[in-house]
C-alpha positions as a Markdown table, in Angstrom:
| # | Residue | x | y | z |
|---|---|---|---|---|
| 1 | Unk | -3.7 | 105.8 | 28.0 |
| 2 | Unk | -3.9 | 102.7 | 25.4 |
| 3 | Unk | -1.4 | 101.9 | 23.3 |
| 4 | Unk | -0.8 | 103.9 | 20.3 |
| 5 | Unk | 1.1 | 101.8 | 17.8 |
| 6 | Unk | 3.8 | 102.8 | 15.8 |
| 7 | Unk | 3.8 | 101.7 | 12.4 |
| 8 | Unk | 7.0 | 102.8 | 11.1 |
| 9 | Unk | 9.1 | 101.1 | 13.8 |
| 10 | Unk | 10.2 | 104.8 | 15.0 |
| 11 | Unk | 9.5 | 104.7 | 18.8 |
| 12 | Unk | 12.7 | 104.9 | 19.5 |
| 13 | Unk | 13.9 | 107.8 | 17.4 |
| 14 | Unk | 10.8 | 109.7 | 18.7 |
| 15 | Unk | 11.1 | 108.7 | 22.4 |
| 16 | Unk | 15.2 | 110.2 | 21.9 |
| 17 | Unk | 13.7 | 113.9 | 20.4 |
| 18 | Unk | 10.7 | 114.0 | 23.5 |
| 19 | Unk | 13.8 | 113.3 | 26.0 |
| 20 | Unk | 16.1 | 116.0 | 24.2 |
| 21 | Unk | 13.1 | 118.7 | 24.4 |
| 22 | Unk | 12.4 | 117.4 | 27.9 |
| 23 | Unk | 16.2 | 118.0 | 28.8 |
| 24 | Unk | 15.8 | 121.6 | 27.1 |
| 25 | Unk | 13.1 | 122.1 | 29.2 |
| 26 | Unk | 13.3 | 121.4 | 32.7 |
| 27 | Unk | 16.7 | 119.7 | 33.0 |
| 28 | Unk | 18.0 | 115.8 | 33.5 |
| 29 | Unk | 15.8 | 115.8 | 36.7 |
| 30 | Unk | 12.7 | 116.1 | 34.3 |
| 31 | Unk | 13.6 | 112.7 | 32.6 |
| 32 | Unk | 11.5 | 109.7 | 33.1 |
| 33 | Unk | 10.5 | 106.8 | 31.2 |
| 34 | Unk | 6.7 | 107.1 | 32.1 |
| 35 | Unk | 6.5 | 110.9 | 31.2 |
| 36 | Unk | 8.4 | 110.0 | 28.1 |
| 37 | Unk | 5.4 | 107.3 | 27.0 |
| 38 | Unk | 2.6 | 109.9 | 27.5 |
| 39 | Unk | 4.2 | 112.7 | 25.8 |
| 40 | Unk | 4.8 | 109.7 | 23.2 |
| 41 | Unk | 1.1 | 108.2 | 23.2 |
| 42 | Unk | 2.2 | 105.0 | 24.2 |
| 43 | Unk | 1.7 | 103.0 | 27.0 |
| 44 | Unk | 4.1 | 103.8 | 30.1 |
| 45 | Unk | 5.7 | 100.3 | 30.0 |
| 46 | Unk | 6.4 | 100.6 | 26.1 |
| 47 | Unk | 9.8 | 102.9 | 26.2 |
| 48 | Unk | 10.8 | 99.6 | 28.2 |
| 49 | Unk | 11.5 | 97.9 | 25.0 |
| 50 | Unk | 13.7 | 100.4 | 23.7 |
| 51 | Unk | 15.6 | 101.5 | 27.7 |
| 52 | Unk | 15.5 | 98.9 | 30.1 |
| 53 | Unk | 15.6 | 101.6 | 32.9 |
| 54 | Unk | 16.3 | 105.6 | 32.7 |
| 55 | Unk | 19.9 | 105.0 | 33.0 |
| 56 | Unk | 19.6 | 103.3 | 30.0 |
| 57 | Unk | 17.9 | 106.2 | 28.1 |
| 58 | Unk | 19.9 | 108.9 | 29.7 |
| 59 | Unk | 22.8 | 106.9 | 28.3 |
| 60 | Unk | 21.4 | 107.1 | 25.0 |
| 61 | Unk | 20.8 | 110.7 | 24.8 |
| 62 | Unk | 24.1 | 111.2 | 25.6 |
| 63 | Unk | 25.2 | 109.2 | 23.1 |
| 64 | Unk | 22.6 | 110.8 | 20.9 |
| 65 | Unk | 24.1 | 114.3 | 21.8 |
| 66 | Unk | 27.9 | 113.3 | 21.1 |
| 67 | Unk | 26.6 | 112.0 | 17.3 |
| 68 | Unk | 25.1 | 115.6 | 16.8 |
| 69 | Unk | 28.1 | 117.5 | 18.4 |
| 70 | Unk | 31.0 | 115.4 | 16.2 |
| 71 | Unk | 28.2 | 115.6 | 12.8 |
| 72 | Unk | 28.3 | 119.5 | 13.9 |
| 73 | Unk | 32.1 | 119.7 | 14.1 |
| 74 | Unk | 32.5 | 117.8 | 10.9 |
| 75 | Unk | 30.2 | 120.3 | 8.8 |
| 76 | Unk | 32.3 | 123.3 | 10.5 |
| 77 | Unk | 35.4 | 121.4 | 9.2 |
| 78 | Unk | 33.7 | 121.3 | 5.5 |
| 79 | Unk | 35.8 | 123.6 | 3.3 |
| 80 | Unk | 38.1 | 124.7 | 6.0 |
| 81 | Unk | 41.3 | 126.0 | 5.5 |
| 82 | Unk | 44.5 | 126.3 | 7.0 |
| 83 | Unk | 44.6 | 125.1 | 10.6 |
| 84 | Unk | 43.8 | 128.3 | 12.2 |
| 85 | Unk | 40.4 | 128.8 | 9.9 |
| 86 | Unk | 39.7 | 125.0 | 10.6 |
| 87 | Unk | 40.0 | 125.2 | 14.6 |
| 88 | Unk | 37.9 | 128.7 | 14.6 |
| 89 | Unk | 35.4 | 126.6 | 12.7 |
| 90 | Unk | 35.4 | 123.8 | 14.9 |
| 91 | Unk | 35.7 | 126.4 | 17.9 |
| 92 | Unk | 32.6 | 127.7 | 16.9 |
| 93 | Unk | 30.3 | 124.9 | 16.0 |
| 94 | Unk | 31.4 | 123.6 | 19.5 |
| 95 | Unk | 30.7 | 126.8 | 21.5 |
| 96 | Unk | 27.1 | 127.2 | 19.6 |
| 97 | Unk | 26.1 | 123.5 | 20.6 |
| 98 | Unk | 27.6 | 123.9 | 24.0 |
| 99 | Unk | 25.2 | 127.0 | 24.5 |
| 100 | Unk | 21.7 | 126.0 | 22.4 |
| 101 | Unk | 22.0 | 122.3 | 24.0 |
| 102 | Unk | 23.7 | 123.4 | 27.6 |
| 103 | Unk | 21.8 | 120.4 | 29.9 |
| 104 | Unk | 22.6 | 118.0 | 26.9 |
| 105 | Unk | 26.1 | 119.3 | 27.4 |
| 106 | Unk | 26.2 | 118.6 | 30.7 |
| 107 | Unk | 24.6 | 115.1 | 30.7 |
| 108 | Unk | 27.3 | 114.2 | 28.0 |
| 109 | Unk | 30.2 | 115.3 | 30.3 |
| 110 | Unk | 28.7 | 114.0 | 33.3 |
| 111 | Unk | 30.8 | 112.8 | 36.2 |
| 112 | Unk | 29.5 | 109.2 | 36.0 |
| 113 | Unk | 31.7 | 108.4 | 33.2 |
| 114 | Unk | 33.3 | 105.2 | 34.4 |
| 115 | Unk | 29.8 | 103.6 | 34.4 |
| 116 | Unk | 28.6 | 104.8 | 30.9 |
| 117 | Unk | 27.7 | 101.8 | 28.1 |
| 118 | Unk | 30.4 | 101.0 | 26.1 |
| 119 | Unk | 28.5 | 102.9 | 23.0 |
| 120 | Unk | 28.5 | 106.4 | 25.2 |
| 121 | Unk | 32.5 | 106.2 | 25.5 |
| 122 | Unk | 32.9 | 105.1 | 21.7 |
| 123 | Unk | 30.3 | 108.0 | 21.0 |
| 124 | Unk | 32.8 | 110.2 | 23.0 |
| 125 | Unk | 35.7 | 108.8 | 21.4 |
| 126 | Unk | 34.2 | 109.5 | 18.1 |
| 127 | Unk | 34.2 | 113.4 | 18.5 |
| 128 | Unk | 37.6 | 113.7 | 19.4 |
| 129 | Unk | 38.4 | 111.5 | 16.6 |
| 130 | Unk | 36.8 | 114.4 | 14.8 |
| 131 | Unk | 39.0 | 116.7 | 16.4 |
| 132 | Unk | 42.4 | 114.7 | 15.7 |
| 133 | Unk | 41.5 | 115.2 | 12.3 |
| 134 | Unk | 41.2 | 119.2 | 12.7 |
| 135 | Unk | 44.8 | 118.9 | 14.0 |
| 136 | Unk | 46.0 | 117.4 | 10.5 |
| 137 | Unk | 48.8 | 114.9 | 9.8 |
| 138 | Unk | 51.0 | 116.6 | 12.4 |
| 139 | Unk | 51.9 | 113.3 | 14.5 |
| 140 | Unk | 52.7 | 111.3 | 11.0 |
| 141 | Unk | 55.1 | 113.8 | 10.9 |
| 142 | Unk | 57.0 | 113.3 | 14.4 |
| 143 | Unk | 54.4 | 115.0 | 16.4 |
| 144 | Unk | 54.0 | 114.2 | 20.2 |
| 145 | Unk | 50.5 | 111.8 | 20.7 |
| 146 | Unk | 51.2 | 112.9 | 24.7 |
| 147 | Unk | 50.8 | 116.6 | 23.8 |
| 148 | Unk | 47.8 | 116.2 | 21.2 |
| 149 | Unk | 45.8 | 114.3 | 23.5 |
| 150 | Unk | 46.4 | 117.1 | 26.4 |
| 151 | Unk | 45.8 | 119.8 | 23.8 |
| 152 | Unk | 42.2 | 117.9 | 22.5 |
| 153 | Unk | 41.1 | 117.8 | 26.4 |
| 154 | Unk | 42.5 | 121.3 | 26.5 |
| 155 | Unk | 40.4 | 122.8 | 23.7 |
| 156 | Unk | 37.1 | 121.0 | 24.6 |
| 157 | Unk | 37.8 | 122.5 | 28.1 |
| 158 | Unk | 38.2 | 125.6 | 27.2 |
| 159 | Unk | 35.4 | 125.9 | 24.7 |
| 160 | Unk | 32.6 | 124.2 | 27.6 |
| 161 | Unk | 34.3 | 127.0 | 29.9 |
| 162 | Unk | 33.6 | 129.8 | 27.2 |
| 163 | Unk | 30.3 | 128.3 | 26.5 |
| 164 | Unk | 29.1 | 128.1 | 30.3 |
| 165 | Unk | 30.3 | 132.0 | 30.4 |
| 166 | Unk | 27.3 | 132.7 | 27.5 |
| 167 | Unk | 24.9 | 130.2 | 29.3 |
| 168 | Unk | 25.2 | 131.9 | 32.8 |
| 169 | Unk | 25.0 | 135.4 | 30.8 |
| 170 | Unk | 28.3 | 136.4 | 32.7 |
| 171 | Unk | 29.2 | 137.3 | 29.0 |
| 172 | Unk | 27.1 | 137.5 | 25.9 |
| 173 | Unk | 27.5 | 135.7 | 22.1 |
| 174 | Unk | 29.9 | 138.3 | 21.1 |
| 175 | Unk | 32.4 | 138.6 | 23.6 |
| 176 | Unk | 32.5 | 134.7 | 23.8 |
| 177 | Unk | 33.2 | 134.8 | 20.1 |
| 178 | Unk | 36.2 | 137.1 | 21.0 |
| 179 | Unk | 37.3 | 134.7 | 23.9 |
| 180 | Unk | 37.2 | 131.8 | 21.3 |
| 181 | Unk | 39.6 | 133.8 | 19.0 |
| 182 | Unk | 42.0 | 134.5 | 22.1 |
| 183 | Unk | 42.0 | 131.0 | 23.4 |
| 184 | Unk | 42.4 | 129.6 | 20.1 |
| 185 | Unk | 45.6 | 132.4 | 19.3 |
| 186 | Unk | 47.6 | 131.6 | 22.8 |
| 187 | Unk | 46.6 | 127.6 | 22.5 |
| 188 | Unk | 47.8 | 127.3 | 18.9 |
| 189 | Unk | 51.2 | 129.6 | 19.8 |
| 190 | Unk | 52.0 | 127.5 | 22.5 |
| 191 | Unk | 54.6 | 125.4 | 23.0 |
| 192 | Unk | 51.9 | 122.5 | 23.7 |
| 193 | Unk | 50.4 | 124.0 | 20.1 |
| 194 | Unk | 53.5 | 123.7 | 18.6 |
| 195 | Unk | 54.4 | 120.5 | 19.7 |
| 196 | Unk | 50.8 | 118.7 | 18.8 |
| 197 | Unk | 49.7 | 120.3 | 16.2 |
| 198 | Unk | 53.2 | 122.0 | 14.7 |
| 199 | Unk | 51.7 | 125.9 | 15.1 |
| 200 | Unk | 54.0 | 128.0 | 16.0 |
């Protein structure tokens, strides 16, 4: 196929929303550069300018997917209230993603972590930055860093867990709304609740 230019210097952008709908629809195995430039109208070496290999753009859809996950989180956290009604709302935004976008989920948490570009693990970093700030000032007030980073990993555990119940249909959207609520009641209690984020 000839090249199909791209006059507004978007190939990029456009390459990034064909790869998401390609992870939608037949999974991370589906992924390839090539593939990517016809469903693009572009020659098969032009992705190459953007991705130097599909390493490269399967990093940058999981950095892609951590951007739309923490810009999720922070509209959940618009308006919130007290810390309970701003960790449901959080809860929430991150069980819906985790469930519409499951194999963008997964590539995101993948197990090759220690090899991801730097801009995958400050894309990481970014969301639970977004998460720190749900837990409010707690640790300028004497909180324990130690506990709030176990109870950040904690949550986003237990939320992926609850949202992998929906996915597999072991459990449908209602009943994982109502495991939210009772992970989010015994994780705030908790003495690892209490001493991160002061709940008590």
């Amino acid at each position: 196929m000839p090249d199909r230019p791209f006059h507004h210097g978007n190939l990029r952008a456009v390459l990034l929303d064909e790869a998401v709908t390609v992870l939608r629809e037949d999974g991370v195995d589906g992924l390839s550069l090539r593939d990517l430039a016809r469903r693009a109208g572009v020659s098969h070496g032009a992705p190459r300018s953007h991705f130097v290999d599909r390493q490269a753009l399967l990093d940058a859809v999981a950095e892609l997917g951590f951007d739309r996950l923490a810009a999720a989180v922070r509209r959940a956290l618009a308006g919130a209230g007290d810390l309970d009604d701003r960790f449901r709302r959080v809860a929430l935004a991150y069980v819906d993603f985790a469930i519409d976008d499951a194999a963008l989920m997964d590539l995101m948490f993948q197990a090759k972590t220690t090899t991801r570009a730097e801009s995958v693990q400050a894309a990481a970093s970014s969301l639970f930055a977004v998460l720190d700030g749900a837990m409010g000032s707690a640790l300028a007030d004497g909180g324990d860093g130690d506990a709030r980073h176990l109870f950040k990993l904690l949550f986003a555990a237990t939320m992926q867990g609850i949202a992998a119940l929906v996915v597999s249909r072991r459990i449908d959207r209602a009943e994982g709304e109502r495991l939210v609520d009772a992970a989010l009641e015994t994780m705030l209690r908790s003495d690892l609740g209490s001493r991160a984020v002061g709940a008590n």
